[in-house]
N, C-alpha and C positions, 0 to 999 in steps of 0.2 A: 593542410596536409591530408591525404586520402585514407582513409581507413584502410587498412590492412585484412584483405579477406579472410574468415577464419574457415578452414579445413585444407586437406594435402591439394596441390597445384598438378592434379593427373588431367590426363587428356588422353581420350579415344574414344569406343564406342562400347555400349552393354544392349546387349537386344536382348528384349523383356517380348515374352509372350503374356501379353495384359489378359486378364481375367475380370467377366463382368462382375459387375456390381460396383468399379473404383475409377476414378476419373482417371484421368492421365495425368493432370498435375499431381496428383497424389504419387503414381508409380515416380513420376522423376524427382521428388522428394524421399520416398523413400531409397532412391535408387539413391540420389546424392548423402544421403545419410548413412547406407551400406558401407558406401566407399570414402567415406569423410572427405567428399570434395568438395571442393570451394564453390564449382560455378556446374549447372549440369539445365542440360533443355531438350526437347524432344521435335522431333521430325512430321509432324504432322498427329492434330488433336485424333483421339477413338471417343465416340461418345461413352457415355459412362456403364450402358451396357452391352456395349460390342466388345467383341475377343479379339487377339491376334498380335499380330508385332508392332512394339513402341518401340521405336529406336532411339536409347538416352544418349543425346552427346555429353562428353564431358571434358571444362577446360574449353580446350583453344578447338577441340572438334565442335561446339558450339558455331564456332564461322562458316563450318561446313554442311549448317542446318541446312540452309534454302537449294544447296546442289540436291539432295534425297527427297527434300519435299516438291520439288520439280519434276524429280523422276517418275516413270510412273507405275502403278500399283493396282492390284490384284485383290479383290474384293469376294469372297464368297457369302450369300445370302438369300433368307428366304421371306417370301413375298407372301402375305395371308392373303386372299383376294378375297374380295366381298364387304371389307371396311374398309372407312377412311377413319383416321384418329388427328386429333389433332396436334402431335407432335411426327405425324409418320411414321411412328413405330408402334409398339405394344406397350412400349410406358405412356400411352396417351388418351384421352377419354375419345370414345367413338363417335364420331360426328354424322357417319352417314353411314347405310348399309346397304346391300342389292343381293338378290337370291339369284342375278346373272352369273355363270361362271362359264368363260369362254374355253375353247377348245386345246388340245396342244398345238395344233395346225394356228389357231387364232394368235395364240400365244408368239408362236417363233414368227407370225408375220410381223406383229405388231411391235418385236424387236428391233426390225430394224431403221426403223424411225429415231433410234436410240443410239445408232452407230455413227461413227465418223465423228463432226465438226457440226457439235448440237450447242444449243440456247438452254440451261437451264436457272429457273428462280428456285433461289435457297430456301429450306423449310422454312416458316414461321419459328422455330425454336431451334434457330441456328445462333451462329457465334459472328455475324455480317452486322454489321454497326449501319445503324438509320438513324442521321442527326447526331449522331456522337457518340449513341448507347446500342447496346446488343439488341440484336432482336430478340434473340429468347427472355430478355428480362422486361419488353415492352410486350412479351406472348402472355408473361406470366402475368400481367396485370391485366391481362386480360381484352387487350386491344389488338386489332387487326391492322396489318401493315402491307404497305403494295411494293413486293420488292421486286427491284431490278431483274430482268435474266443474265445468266451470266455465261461465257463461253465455254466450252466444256470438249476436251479433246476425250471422244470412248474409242477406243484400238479395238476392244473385242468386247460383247454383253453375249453370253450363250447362255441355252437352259440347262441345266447340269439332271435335274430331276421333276417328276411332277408326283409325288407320293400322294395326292389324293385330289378328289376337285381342290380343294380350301385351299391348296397350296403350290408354288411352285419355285422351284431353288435354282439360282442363277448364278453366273462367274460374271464379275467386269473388269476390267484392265481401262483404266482410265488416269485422265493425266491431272495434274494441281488444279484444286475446289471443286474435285468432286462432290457430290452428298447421295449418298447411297439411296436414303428415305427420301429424296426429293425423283429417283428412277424409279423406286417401287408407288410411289401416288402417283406420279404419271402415267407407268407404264396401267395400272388400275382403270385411271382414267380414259386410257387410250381404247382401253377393254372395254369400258362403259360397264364396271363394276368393282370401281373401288380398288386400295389396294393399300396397304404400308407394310413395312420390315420386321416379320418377326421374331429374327436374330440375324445377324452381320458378324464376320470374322474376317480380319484382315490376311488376306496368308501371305504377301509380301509385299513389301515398300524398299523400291530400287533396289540395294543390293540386302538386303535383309531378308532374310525367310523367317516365320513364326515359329516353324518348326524345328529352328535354331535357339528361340529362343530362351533364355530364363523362368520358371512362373516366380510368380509373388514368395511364393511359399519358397523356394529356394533360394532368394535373395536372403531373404531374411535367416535362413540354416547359415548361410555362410558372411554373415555380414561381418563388416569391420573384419577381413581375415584376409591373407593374399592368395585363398582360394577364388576368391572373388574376382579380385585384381588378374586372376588368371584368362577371366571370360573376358576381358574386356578386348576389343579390337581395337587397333591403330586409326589415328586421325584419319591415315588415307585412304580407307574404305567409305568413307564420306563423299570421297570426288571420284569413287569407281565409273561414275558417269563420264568423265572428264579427260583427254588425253594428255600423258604425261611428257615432260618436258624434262631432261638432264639439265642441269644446270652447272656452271663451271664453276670452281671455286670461290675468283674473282664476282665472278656472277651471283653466287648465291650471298655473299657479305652483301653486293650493293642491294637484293631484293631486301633482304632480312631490314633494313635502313628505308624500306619504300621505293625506292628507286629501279627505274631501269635493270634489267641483268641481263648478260648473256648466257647465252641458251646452247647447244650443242645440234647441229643442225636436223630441222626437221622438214618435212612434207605439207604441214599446217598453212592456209590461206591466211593472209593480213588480218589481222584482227578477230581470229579465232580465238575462244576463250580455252586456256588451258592451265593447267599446276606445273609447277617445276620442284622440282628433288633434288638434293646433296646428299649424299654419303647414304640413302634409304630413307629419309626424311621431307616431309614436305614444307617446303620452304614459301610458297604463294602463289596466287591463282590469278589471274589477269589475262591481257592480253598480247596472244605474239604477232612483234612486229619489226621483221626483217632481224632473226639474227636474237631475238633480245625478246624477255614477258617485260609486260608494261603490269608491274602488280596496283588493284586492288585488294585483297588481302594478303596481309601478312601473318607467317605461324611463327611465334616464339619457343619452339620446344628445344627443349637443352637436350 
């Protein structure tokens, strides 16, 4: 017999503006324990000292994770030039250093190497598994690893500011597995003087803004309270990405079951993936074909 999960059975969304110094597994534990829910996961990792929006799902908005972390997201950060560290940020000991510092003109050329449909390999103290284990936990033992490059959609990398030689502060808009420290040691390198992150703040992921968000400190004023319960969003800002589908009555009973349902007709190509609704509710997400969504996911919400 299955264990019976203990905490309330809610579902939606809480957007947390994280604050460094705390992992993100930490924020969506404490978020799930605010809200005494049962089951709660989040939209894509923040390093533990980067800022910005975590987006906690909670419940059956959990299935709605990988539609957000797909989507893509909006990056502000600033780039120390003149070191390499070996985590690519400033939590990391200094590996290399150059008293080169290139120009603004140098700078916005050397950007655009960065744009479009690029290749990039993950820091050395990333969360990308070689052989079955993390890299960061083979960084920490202090072994070097030859990782993969990996594909990398950037829509926009601009310079926002340049506040002194040492530094200079950039926007990205880039799509799923970015790593922000693996742009600033390239872009370093591209310079021929070094480079890593010495702060990152997320200001939005898909349909999330940070400056919507929650901080830590105000979960906690209002935990366990249905002030809380009041910030939360609906499942279906999860699939804001995603076109919506009416679903008929009949229709939505055979989705809810797995099955086939009829749809209320739409514009959508064969095998477009989309969500379908009853009564303001999301009912599954698949794909339409002829008339009908073919569900892979199903939402249970009463």
């Amino acid at each position: 017999m299955a264990r019976k999960r203990k905490g309330r059975p809610i579902s939606g969304w809480l957007v947390v503006d994280k604050p460094a110094g705390v992992t993100s597994t930490a924020v969506v534990n404490k978020v799930r324990w605010a809200l005494g829910a049962q089951k709660a996961g989040h939209a894509g990792t923040l390093d533990p000292a980067a800022t910005g929006v975590l987006a906690v799902a909670l419940g059956e908005a959990t299935k709605t994770v990988p539609y957000v972390t797909d989507a893509l997201k909006c990056y502000r950060f600033m780039v120390r030039l003149g070191k390499a560290t070996t985590t690519d940020d400033a939590e990391g000991t200094v590996t290399a250093e150059s008293a080169a510092r290139p120009s603004d003109a140098n700078i916005a050329a050397a950007l655009g190497a960065f744009r479009g449909d690029i290749e990039q390999v993950p820091p050395q103290f990333s969360a990308v598994k070689v052989e079955g284990e993390r890299a960061y936990d083979i960084a920490r033992a202090g072994e070097e690893m030859e990782l993969a490059a990996r594909p990398l959609r950037v829509e926009r990398l601009d310079m926002v500011a340049r506040p002194d030689a040492d530094h200079v502060e950039l926007e990205l808009v880039c799509g799923k597995g970015g790593y922000v420290r693996a742009i600033a040691r390239d872009l370093g390198a591209a310079l021929g003087c070094h480079g890593h992150v010495a702060w990152l703040r997320r200001l939005w992921s898909g349909p999330f803004d940070a400056d919507k968000g929650l901080s830590v400190a105000r979960i906690d004023a209002l935990a366990q309270s249905p002030a809380l319960d009041a910030h939360l969003r609906p499942l279906e800002a999860g699939l804001a990405g995603l076109p919506e589908l009416h679903a008929t009555a009949e229709g939505a009973a055979r989705l809810r079951n797995g099955n086939p349902g009829m749809v209320l007709a739409s514009d959508l190509e064969y095998g477009d993936e989309a969500w379908a609704s009853y009564d303001g509710k999301a009912v599954a997400v698949g794909r339409y074909k002829a008339g009908e969504l073919h569900p892979h996911r199903v939402f249970n919400l009463s």
